[in-house]
FIKOLZA-1660 file (N, C-alpha, C; in steps of 0.1 Angstrom, whole numbers, plus 5000, padded with zeros to 4 digits):
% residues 164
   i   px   py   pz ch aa at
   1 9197 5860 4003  A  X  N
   1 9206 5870 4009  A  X CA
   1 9217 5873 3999  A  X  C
   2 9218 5887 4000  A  X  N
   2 9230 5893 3989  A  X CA
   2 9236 5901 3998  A  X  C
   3 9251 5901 3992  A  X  N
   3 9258 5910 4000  A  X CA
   3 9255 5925 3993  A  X  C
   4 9253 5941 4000  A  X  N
   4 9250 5952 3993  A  X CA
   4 9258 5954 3976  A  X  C
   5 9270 5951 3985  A  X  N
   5 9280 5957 3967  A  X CA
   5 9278 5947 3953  A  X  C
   6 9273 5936 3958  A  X  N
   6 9262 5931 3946  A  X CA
   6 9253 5934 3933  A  X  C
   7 9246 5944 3947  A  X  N
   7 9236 5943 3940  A  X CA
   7 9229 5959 3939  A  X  C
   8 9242 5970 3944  A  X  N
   8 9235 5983 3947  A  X CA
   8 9253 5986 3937  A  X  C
   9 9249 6002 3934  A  X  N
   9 9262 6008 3932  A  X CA
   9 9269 6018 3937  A  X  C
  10 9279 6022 3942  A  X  N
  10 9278 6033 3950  A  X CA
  10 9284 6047 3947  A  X  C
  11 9284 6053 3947  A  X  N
  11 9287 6070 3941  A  X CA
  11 9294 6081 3949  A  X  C
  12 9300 6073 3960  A  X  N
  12 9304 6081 3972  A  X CA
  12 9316 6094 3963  A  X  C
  13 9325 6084 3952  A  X  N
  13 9331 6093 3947  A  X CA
  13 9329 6109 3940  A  X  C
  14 9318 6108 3934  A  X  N
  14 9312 6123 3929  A  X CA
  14 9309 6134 3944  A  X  C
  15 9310 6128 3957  A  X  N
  15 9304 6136 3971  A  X CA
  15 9314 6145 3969  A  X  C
  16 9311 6160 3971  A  X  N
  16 9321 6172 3972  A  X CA
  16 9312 6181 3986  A  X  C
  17 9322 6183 3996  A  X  N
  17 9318 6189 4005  A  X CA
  17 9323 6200 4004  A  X  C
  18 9311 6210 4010  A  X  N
  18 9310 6224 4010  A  X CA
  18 9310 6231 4023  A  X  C
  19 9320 6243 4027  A  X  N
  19 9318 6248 4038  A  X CA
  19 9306 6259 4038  A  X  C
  20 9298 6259 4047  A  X  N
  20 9287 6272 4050  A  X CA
  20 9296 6283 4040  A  X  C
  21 9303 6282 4048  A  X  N
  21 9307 6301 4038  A  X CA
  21 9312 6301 4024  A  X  C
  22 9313 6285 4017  A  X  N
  22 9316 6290 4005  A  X CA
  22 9305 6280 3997  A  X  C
  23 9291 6280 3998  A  X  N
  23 9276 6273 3996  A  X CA
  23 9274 6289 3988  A  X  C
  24 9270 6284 3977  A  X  N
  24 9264 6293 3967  A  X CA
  24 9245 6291 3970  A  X  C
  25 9238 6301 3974  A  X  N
  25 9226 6298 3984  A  X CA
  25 9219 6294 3963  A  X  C
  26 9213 6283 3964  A  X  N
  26 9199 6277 3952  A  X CA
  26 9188 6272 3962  A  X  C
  27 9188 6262 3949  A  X  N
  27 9172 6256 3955  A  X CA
  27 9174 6235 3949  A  X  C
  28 9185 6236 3950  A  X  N
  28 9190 6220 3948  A  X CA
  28 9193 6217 3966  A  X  C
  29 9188 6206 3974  A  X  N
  29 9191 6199 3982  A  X CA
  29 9209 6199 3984  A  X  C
  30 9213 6204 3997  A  X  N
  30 9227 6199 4001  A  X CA
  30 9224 6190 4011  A  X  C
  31 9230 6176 4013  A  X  N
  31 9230 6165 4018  A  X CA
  31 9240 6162 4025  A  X  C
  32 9238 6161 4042  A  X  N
  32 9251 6154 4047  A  X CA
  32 9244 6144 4057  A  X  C
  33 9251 6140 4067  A  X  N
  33 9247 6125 4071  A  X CA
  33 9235 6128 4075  A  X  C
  34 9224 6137 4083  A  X  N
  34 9219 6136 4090  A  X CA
  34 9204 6143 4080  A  X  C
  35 9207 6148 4064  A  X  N
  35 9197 6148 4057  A  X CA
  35 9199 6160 4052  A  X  C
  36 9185 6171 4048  A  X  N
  36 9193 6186 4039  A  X CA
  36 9202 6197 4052  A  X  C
  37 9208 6199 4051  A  X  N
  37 9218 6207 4059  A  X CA
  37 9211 6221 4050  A  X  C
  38 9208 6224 4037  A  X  N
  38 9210 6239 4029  A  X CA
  38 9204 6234 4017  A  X  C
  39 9202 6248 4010  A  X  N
  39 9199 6244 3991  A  X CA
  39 9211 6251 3989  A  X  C
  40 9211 6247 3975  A  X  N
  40 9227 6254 3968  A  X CA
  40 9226 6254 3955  A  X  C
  41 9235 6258 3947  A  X  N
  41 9238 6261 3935  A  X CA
  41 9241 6249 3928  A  X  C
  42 9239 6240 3920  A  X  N
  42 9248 6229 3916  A  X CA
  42 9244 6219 3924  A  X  C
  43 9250 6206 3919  A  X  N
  43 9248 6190 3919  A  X CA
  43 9257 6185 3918  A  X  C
  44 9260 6173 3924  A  X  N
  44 9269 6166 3925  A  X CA
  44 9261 6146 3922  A  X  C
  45 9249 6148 3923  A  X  N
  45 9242 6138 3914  A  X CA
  45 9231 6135 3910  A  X  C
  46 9227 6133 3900  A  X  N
  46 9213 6135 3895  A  X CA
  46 9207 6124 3892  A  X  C
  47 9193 6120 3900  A  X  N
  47 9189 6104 3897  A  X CA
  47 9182 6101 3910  A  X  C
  48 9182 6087 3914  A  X  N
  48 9172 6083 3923  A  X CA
  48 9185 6074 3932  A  X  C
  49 9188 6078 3942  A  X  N
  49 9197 6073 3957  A  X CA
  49 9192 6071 3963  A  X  C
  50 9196 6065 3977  A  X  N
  50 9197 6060 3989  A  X CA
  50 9210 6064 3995  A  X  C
  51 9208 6077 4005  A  X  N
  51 9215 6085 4011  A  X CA
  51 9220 6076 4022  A  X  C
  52 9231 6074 4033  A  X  N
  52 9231 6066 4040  A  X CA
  52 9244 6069 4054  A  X  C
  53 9240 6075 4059  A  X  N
  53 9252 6088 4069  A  X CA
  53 9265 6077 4071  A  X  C
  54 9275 6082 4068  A  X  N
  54 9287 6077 4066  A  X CA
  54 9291 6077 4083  A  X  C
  55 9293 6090 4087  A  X  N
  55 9300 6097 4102  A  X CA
  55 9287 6112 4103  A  X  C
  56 9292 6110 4118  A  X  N
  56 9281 6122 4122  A  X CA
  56 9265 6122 4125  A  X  C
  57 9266 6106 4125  A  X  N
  57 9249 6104 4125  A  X CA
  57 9241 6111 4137  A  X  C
  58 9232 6116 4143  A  X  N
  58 9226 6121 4151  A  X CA
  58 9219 6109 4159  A  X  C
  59 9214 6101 4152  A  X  N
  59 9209 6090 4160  A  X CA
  59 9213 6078 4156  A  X  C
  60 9222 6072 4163  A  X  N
  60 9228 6054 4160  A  X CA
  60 9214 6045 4160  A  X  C
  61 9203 6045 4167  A  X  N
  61 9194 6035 4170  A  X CA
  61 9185 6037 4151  A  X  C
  62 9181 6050 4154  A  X  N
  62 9174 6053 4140  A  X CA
  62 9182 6064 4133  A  X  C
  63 9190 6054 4121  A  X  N
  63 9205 6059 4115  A  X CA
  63 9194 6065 4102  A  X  C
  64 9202 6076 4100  A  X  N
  64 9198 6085 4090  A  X CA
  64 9199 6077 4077  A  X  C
  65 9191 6075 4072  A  X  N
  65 9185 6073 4056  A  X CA
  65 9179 6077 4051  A  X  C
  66 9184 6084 4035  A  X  N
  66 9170 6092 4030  A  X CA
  66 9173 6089 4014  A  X  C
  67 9158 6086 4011  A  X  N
  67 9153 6081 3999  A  X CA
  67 9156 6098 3988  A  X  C
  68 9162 6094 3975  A  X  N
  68 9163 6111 3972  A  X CA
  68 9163 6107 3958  A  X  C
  69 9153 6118 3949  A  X  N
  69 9148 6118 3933  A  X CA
  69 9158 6130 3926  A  X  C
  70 9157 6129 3919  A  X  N
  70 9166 6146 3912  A  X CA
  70 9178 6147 3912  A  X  C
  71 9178 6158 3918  A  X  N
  71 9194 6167 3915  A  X CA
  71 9197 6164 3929  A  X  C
  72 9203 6164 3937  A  X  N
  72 9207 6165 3948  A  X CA
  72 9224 6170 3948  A  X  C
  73 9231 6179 3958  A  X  N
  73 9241 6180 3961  A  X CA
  73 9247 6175 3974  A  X  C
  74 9254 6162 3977  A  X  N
  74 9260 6154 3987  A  X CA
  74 9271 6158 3994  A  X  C
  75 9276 6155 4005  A  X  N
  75 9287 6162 4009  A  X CA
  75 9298 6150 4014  A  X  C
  76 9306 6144 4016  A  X  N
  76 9314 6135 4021  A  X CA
  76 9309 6126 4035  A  X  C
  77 9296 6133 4040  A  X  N
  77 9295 6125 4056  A  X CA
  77 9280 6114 4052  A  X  C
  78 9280 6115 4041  A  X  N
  78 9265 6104 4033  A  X CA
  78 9273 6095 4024  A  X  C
  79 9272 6081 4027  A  X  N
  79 9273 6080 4011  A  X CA
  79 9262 6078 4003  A  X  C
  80 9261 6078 3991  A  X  N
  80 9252 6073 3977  A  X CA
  80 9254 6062 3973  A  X  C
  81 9240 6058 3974  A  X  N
  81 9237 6042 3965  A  X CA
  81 9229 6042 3958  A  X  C
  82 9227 6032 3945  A  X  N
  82 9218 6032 3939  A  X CA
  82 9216 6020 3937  A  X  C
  83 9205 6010 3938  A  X  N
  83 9200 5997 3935  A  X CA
  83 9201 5998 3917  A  X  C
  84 9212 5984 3913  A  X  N
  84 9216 5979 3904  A  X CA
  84 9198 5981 3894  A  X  C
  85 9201 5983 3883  A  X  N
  85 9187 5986 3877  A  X CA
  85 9185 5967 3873  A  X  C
  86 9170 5970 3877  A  X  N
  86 9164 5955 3873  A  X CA
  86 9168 5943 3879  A  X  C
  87 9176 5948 3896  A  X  N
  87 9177 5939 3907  A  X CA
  87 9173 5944 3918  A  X  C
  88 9178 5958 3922  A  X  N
  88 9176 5965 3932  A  X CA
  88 9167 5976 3933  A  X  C
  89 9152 5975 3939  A  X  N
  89 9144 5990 3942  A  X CA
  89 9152 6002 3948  A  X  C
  90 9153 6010 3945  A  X  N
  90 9156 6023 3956  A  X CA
  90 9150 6023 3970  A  X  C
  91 9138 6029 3969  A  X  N
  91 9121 6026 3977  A  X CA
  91 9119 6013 3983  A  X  C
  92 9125 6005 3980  A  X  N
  92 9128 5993 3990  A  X CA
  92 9140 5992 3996  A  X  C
  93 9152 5997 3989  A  X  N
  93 9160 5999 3998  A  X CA
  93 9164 6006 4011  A  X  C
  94 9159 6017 4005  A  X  N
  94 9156 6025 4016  A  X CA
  94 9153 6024 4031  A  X  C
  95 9134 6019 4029  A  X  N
  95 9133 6009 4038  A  X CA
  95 9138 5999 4047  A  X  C
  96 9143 5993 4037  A  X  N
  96 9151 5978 4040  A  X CA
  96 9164 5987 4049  A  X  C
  97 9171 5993 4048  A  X  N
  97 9180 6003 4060  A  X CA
  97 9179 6004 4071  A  X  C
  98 9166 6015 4066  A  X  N
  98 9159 6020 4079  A  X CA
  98 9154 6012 4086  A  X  C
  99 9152 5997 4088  A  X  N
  99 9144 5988 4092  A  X CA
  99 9156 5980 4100  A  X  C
 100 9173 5983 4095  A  X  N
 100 9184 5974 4100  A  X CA
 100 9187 5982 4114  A  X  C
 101 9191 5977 4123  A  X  N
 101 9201 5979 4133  A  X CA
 101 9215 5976 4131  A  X  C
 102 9216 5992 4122  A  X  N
 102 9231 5994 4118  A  X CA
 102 9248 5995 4130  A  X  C
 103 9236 5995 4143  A  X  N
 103 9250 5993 4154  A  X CA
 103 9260 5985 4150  A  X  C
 104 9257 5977 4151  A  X  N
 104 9272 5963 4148  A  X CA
 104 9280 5970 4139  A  X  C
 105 9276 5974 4123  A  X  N
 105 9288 5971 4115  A  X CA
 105 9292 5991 4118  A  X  C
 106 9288 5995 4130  A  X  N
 106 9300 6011 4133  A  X CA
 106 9311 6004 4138  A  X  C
 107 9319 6015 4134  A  X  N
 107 9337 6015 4138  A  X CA
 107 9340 6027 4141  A  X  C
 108 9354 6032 4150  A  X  N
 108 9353 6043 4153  A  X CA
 108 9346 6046 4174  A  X  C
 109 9359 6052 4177  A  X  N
 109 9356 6056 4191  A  X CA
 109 9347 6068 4192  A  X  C
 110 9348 6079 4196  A  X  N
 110 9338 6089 4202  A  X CA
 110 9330 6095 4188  A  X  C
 111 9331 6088 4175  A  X  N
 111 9323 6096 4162  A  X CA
 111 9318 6082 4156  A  X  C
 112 9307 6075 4159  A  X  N
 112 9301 6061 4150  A  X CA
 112 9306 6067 4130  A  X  C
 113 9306 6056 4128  A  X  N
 113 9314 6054 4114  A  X CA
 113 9306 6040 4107  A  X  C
 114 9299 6044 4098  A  X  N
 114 9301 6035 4090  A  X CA
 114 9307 6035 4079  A  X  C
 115 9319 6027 4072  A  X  N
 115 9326 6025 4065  A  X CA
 115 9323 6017 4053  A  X  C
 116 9325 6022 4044  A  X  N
 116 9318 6022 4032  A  X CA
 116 9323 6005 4027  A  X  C
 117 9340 6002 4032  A  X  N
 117 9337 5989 4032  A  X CA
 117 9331 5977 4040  A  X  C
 118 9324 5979 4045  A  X  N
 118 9319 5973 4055  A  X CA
 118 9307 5975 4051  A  X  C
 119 9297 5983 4045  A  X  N
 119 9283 5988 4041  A  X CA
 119 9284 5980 4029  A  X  C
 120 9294 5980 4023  A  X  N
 120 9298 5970 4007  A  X CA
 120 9290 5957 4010  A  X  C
 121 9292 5949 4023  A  X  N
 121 9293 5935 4027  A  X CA
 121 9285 5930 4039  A  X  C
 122 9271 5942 4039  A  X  N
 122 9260 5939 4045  A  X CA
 122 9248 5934 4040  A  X  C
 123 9250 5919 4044  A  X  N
 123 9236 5913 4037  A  X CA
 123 9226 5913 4039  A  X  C
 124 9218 5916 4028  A  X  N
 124 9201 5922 4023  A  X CA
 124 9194 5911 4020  A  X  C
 125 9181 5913 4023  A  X  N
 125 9173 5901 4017  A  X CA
 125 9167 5908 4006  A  X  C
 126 9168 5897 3991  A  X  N
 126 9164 5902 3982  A  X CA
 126 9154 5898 3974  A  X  C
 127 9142 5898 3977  A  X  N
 127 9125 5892 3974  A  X CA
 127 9127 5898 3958  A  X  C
 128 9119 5890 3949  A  X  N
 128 9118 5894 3933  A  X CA
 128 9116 5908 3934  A  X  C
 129 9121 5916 3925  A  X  N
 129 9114 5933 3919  A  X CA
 129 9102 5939 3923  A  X  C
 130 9099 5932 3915  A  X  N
 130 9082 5933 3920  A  X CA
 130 9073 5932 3934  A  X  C
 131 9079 5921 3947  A  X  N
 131 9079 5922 3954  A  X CA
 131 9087 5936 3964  A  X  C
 132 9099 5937 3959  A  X  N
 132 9104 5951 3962  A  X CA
 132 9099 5961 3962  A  X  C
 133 9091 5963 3945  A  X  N
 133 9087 5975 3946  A  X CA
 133 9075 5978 3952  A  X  C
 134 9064 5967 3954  A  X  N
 134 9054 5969 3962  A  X CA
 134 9058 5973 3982  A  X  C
 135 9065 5965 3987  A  X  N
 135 9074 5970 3998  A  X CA
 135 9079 5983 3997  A  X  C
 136 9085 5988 3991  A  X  N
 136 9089 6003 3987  A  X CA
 136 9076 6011 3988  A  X  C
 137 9069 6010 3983  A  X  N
 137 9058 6018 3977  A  X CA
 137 9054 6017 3991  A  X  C
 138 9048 6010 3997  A  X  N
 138 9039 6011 4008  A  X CA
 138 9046 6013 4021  A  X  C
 139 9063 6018 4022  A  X  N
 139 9062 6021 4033  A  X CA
 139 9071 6037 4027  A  X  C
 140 9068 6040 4012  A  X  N
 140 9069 6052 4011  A  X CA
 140 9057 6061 4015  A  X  C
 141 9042 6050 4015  A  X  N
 141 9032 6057 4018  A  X CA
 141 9030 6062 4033  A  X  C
 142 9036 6051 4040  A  X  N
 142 9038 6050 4054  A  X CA
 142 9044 6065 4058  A  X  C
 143 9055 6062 4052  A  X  N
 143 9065 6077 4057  A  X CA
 143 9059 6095 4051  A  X  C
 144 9050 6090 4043  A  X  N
 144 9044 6104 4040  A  X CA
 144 9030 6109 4051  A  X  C
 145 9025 6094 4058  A  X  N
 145 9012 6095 4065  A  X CA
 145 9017 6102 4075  A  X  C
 146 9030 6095 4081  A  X  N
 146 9039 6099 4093  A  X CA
 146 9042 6115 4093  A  X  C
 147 9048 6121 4082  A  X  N
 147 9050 6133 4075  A  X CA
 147 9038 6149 4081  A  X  C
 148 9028 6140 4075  A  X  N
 148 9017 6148 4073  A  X CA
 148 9014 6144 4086  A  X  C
 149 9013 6134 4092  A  X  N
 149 9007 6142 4112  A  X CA
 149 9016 6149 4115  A  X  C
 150 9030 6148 4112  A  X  N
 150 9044 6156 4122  A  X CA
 150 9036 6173 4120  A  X  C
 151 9037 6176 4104  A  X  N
 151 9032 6184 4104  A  X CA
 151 9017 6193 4107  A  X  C
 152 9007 6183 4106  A  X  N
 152 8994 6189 4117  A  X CA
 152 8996 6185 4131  A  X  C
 153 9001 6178 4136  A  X  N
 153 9007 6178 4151  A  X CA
 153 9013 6196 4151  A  X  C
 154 9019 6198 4144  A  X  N
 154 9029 6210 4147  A  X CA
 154 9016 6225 4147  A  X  C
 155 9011 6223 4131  A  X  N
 155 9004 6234 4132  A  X CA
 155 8989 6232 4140  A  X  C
 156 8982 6223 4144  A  X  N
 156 8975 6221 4150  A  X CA
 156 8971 6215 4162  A  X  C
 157 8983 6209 4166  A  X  N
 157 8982 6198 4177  A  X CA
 157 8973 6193 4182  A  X  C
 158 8975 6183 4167  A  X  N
 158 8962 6169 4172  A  X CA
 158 8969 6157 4155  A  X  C
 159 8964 6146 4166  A  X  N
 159 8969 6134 4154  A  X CA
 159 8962 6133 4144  A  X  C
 160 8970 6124 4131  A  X  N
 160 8959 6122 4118  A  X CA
 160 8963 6107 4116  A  X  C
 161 8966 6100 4123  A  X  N
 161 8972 6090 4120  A  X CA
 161 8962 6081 4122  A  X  C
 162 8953 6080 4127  A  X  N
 162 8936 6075 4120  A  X CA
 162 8938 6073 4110  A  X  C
 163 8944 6077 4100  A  X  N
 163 8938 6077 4081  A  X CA
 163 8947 6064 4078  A  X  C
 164 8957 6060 4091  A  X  N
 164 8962 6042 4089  A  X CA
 164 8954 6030 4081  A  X  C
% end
């Protein structure tokens, strides 16, 4: 067990939030707690994160986390992490999140909060790399199977999750 600020680094600083009416419309990801809000003009970080809703989450039980490659533009209600290179997977962390019951460490009366010091000093279990990244991988595969029924559920309504 490691505590996060160990062994992840965090980037909350570079977050620049944008109001609707002053969003230059692109085709880069804008990011706020609950995932893309818009595309836009410009970046505010470039690389491989673990998005992680600061305030504003939509669902406390299943707390917004999103795995993100590229360019992305963030806004102040996410923060950014990145697994320490050559300790920490991304794709496993990710997981490893989405998998916690982040109730406990909210603060904050009528808007849940998680506080970045407090997200600092939540302890992770940390299996070798290699163990990580195979974890990663297979429940990135998971979350794309899941993907692809949401989607023929929608346009066709009927499951594919047979292909388990």
């Amino acid at each position: 067990m490691r505590k996060l600020d160990e062994v992840a680094e965090f980037k909350d600083n570079l977050r620049i939030p944008v109001t609707k009416s002053d969003r230059i419309s692109g085709n880069i990801p804008y990011y706020g707690a609950n995932g893309i809000q818009d595309y836009v003009k410009g970046y505010t970080h470039n690389g491989e994160f673990v998005l992680i809703a600061e305030d504003g989450a939509n669902d406390v039980m299943n707390y917004p986390v999103h795995y993100v490659s590229g360019k992305v533009w963030v806004n102040n209600h996410a923060h950014v992490i990145t697994g320490k290179n050559e300790v920490l997977d991304n794709l496993y962390l990710s997981s490893l999140i989405k998998s916690m019951n982040i109730s406990s460490w909210l603060v904050g009366g009528g808007r849940a909060k998680l506080n970045g010091e407090i997200l600092k000093k939540i302890p992770i279990n940390l299996p070798t790399l290699d163990e990580q990244r195979e974890i990663g991988t297979f429940f990135k595969g998971i979350d794309r199977l899941i993907a692809a029924n949401q989607r023929q559920q929608k346009s066709h309504g009927y499951c594919v999750l047979h292909d388990l």
